[in-house]
BALO-483726 format. One line per 8 residues: number of its first residue (from 1); their letters; for each residue x, y, z of N, C-alpha, C. Coordinates in steps of 0.1 Angstrom, whole numbers. Layout:
N
NUM = A = X/Y/Z/X/Y/Z/X/Y/Z; ...
***
This chain:
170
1 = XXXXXXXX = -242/97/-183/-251/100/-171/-256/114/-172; -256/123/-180/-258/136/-185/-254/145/-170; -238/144/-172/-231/155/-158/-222/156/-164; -221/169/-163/-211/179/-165/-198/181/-155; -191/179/-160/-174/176/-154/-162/181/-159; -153/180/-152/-140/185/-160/-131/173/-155; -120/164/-158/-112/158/-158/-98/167/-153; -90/164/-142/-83/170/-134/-75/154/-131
9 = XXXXXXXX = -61/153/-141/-53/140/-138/-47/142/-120; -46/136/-111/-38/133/-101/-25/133/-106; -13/139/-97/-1/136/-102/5/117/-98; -2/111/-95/5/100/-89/-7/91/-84; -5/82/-84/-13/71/-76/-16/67/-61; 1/72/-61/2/69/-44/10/61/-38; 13/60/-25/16/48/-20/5/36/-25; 12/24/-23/7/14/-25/6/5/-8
17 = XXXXXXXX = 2/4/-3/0/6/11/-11/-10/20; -11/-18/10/-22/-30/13/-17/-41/5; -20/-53/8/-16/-66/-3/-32/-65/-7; -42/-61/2/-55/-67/-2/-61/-57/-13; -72/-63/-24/-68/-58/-34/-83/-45/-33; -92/-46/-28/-100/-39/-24/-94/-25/-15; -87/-29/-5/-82/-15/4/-68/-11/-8; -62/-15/-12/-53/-10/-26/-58/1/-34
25 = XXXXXXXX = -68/-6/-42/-74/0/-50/-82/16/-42; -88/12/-34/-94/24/-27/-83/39/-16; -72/29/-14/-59/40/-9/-59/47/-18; -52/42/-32/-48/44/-45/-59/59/-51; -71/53/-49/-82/65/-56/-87/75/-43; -85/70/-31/-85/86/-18/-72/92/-22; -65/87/-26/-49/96/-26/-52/106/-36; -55/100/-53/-62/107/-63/-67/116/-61
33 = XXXXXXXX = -82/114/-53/-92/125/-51/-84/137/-45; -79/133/-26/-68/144/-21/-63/155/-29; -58/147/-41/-44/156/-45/-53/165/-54; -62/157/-61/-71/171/-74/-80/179/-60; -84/174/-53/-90/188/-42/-84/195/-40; -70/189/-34/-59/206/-33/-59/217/-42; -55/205/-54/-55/218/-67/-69/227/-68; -81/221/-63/-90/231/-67/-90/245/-60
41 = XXXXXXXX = -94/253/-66/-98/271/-62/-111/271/-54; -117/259/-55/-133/260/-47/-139/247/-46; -146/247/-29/-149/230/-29/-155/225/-41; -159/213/-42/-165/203/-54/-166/194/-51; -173/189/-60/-176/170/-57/-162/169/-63; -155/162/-61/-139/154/-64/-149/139/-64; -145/131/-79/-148/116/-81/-128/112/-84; -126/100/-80/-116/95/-88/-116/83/-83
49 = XXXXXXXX = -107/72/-90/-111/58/-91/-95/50/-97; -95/38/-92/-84/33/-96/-83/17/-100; -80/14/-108/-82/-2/-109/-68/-11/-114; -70/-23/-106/-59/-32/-107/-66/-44/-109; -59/-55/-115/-58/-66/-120/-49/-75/-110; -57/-87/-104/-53/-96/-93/-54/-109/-95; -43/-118/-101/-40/-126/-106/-29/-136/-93; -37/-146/-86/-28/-153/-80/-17/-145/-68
57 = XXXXXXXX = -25/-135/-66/-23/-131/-56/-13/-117/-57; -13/-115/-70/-5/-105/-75/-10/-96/-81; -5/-82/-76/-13/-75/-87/-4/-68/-101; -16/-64/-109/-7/-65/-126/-14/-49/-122; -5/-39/-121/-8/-23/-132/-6/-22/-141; -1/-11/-142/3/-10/-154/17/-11/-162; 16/-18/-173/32/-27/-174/41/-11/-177; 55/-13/-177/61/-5/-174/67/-6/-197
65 = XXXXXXXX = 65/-13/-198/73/-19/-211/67/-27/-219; 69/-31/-233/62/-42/-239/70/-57/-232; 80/-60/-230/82/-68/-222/75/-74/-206; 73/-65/-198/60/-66/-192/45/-69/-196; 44/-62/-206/31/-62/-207/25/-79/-218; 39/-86/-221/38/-92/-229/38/-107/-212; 44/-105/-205/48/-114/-195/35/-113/-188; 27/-105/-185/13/-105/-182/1/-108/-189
73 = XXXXXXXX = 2/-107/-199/-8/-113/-212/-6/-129/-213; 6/-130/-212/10/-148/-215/7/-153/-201; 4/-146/-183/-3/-152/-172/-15/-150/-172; -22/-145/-179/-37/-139/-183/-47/-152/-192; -34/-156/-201/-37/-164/-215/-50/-178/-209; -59/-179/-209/-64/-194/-208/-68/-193/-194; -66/-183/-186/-71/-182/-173/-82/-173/-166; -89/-172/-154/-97/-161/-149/-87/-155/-138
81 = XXXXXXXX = -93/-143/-140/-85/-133/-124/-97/-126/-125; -92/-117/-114/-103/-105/-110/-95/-92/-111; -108/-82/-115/-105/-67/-119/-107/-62/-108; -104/-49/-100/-106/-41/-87/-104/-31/-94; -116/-20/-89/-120/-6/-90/-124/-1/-75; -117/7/-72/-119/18/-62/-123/32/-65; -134/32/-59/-140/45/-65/-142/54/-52; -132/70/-49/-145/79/-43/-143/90/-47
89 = XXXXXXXX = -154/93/-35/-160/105/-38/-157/120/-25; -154/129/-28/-159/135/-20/-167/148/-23; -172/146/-10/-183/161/-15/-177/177/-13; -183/186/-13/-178/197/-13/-177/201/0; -180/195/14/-179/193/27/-169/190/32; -165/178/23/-152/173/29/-150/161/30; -164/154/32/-170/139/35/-170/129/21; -160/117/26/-155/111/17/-167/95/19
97 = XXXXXXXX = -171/94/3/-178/85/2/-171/73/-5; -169/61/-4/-162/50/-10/-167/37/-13; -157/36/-21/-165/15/-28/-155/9/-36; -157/-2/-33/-146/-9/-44/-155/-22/-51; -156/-25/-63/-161/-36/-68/-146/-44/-72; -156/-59/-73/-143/-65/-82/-150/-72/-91; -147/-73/-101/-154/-87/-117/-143/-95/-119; -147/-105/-127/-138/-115/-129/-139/-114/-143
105 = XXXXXXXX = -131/-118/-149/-127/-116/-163/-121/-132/-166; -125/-138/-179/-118/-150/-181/-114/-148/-194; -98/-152/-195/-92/-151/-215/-90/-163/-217; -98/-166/-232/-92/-182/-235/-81/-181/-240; -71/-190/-243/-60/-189/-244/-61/-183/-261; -48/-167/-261/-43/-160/-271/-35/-168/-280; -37/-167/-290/-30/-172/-303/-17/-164/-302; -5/-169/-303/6/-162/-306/9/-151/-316
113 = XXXXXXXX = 6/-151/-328/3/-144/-343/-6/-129/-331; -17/-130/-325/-26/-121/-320/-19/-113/-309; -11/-120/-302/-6/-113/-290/7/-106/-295; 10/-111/-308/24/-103/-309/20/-91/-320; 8/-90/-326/1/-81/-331/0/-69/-322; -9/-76/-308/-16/-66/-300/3/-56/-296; 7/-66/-291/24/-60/-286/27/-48/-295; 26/-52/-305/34/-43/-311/28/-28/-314
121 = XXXXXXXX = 14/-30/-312/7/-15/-309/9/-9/-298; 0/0/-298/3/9/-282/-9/5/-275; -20/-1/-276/-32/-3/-272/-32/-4/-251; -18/-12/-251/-16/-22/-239/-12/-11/-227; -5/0/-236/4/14/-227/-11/17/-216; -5/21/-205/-15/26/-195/-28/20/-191; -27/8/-192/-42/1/-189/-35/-13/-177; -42/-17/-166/-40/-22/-155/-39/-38/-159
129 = XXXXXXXX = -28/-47/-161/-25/-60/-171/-25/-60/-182; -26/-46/-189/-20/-46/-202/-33/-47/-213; -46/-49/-207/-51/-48/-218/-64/-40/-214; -74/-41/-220/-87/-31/-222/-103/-43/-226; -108/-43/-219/-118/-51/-223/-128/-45/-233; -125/-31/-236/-133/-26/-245/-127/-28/-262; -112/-30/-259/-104/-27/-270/-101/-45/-275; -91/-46/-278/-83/-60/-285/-87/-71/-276
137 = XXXXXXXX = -89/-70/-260/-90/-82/-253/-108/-86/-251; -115/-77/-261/-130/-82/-261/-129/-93/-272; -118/-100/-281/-116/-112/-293/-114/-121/-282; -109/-122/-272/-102/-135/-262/-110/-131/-245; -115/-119/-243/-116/-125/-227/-132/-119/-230; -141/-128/-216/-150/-124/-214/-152/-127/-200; -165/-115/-198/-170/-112/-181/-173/-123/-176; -172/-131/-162/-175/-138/-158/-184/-135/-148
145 = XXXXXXXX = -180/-124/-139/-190/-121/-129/-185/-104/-127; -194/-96/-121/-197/-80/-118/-198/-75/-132; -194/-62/-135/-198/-51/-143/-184/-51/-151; -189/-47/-164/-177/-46/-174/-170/-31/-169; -181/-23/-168/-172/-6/-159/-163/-8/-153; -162/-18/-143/-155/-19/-134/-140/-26/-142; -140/-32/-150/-131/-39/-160/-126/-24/-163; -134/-16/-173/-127/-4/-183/-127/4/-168
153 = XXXXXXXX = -124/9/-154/-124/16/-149/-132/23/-139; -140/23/-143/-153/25/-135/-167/23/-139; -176/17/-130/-188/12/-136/-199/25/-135; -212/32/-141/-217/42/-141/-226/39/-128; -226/23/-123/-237/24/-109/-229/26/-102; -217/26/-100/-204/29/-88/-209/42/-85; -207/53/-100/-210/64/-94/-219/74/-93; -236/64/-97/-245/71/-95/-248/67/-80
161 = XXXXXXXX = -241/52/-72/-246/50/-58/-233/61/-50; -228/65/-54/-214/70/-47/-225/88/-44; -227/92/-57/-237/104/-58/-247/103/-51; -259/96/-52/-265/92/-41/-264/93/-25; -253/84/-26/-248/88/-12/-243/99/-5; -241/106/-13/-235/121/-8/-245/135/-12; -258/128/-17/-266/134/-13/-267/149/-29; -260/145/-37/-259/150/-49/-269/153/-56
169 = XX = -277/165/-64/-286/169/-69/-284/176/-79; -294/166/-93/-287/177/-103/-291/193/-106
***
């Protein structure tokens, strides 16, 4: 998007505070934003974003283990769920701008040989059901409906309408 930024990790995600997966997602990334404003020495736009995987009414983060992450892949296998991204923003005011998308993602079912490949790398560590639609799970799953951004994290219209809205100027 030709903007200049710096990356400032949150210590934590947060409470987890909703079943629903849209107000989750968006607790999750107001908490984010919060915590990197504190740290800053001078207002700013603060962006941060959070995404979970919602499967049957459950949500998949991030697996804690290859045992998790392998027990999530095999409920993933041959089925669709939906991705959630919560994106905000705030401005250097104070005024917090927000959105959540969701896409749907469909994997045809994983060959065994493939999934105990993917397992045994690190690919799966820190990504929301264990996989990456950019990485190993673009051979088995495809988009069904919304933005692939929103799958890897955040989509670039999330946060040029997020900018927009807060009235941002380059």
């Amino acid at each position: 998007m030709g903007l200049d930024f710096e990356c400032v990790p949150a210590p934590d995600d947060g409470p987890s505070v909703s079943a629903d997966p849209a107000a989750r997602v968006l607790g999750h990334a107001r908490h984010k934003a919060e915590e990197v404003r504190r740290a800053l020495p001078a207002p700013a736009f603060v962006l941060a974003a959070d995404t979970l995987v919602w499967r049957d009414g459950a949500f998949l983060a991030k697996p804690a283990d290859r045992a998790e992450a392998e027990l999530m892949l095999r409920g993933l296998s041959g089925r669709e769920h939906s991705v959630w991204t919560g994106a905000v923003l705030l401005d250097p005011e104070g005024r917090r701008h927000e959105r959540a998308d969701e896409a749907r993602v469909r994997f045809a079912p994983v060959p065994e040989p493939d999934l105990q490949e993917y397992l045994a790398g690190a690919e799966w560590r820190d990504k929301a059901g264990a996989y990456g639609l950019q990485g190993w799970a673009a051979r088995h799953a495809r988009l069904t409906a919304g933005e692939a951004g929103t799958v890897i994290g955040l989509a670039e219209s999330a946060v040029a309408d997020l900018l927009a809205r807060a009235g941002f100027r380059r």
